[in-house]
C-alpha positions in Angstrom: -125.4 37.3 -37.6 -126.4 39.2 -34.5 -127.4 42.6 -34.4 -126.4 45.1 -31.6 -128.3 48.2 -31.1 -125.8 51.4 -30.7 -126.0 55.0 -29.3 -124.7 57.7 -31.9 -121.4 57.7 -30.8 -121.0 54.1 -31.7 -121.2 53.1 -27.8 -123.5 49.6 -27.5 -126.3 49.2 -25.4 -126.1 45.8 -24.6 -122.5 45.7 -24.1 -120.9 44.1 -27.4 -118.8 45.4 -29.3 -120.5 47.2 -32.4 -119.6 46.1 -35.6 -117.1 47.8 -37.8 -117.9 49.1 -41.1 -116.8 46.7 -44.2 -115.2 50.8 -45.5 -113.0 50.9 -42.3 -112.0 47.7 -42.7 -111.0 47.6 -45.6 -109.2 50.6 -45.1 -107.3 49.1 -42.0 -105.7 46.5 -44.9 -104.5 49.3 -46.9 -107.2 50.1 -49.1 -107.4 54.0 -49.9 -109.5 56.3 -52.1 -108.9 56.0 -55.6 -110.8 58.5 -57.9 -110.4 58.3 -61.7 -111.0 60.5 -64.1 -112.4 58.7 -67.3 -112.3 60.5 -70.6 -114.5 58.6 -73.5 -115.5 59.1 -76.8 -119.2 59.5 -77.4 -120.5 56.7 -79.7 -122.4 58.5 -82.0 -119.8 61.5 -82.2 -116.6 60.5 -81.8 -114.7 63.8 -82.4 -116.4 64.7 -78.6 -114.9 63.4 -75.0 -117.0 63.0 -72.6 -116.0 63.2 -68.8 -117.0 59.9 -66.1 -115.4 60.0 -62.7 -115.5 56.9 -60.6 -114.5 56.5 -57.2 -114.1 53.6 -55.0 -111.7 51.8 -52.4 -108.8 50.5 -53.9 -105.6 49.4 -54.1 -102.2 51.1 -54.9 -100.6 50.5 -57.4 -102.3 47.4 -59.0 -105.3 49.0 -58.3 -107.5 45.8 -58.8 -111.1 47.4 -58.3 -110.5 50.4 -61.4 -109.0 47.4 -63.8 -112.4 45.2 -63.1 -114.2 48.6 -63.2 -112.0 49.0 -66.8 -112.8 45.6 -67.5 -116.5 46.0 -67.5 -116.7 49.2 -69.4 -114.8 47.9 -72.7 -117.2 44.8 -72.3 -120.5 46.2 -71.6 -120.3 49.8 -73.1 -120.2 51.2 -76.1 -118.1 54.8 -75.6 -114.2 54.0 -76.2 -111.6 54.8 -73.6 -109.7 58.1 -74.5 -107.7 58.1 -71.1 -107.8 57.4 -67.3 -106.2 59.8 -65.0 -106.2 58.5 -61.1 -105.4 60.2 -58.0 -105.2 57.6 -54.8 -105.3 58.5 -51.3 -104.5 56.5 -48.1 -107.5 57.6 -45.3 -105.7 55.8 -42.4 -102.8 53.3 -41.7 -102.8 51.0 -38.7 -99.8 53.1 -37.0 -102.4 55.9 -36.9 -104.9 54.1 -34.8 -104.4 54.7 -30.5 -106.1 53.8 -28.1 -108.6 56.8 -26.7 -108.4 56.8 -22.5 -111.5 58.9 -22.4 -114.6 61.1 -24.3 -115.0 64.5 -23.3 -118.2 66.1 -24.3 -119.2 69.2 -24.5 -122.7 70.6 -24.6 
């Protein structure tokens, strides 16, 4: 892999291309935010819920990150799903992208 050096407005200095984040990318194929709200029973009290939010890229509506997320907590943990509320946002869409004919900069 080659490495290019960039200025902090993402402009490189030797004159590649710099390399796009693996988030924007995977936003570009329709990935969005996904935040879920897990509610869980405490293992030593179970009369008491406990609150876990988890938030990744993912999916909608198979939502294939939060099931192997799901997955791994009945598996590996001991606290018992109560309930999963989740709220999915799209950051950006292809049609949104356009190319930019200049930079202005101020100061």
């Amino acid at each position: 892999m080659t490495e290019h050096r960039v200025t902090s407005r993402g402009v490189a200095l030797d004159g590649a291309a710099p390399k796009v984040s693996e988030d924007f990318r995977r936003q570009l194929e329709g990935y969005g935010l996904t935040t879920a709200q897990i509610l869980y029973r405490m293992p030593d009290h179970p009369g008491i819920l406990q609150t876990y939010l988890w938030q990744h890229y993912d999916l909608c509506p198979h939502f294939p990150e939060l099931k192997r997320f799901l997955a791994f907590w009945r598996r590996e943990l001991e606290g018992p799903l109560h309930s999963v509320t989740v709220a999915h946002a799209r950051l950006i869409g292809p049609a949104e992208l356009r190319r930019v004919e200049g930079e202005f900069v101020l100061n």
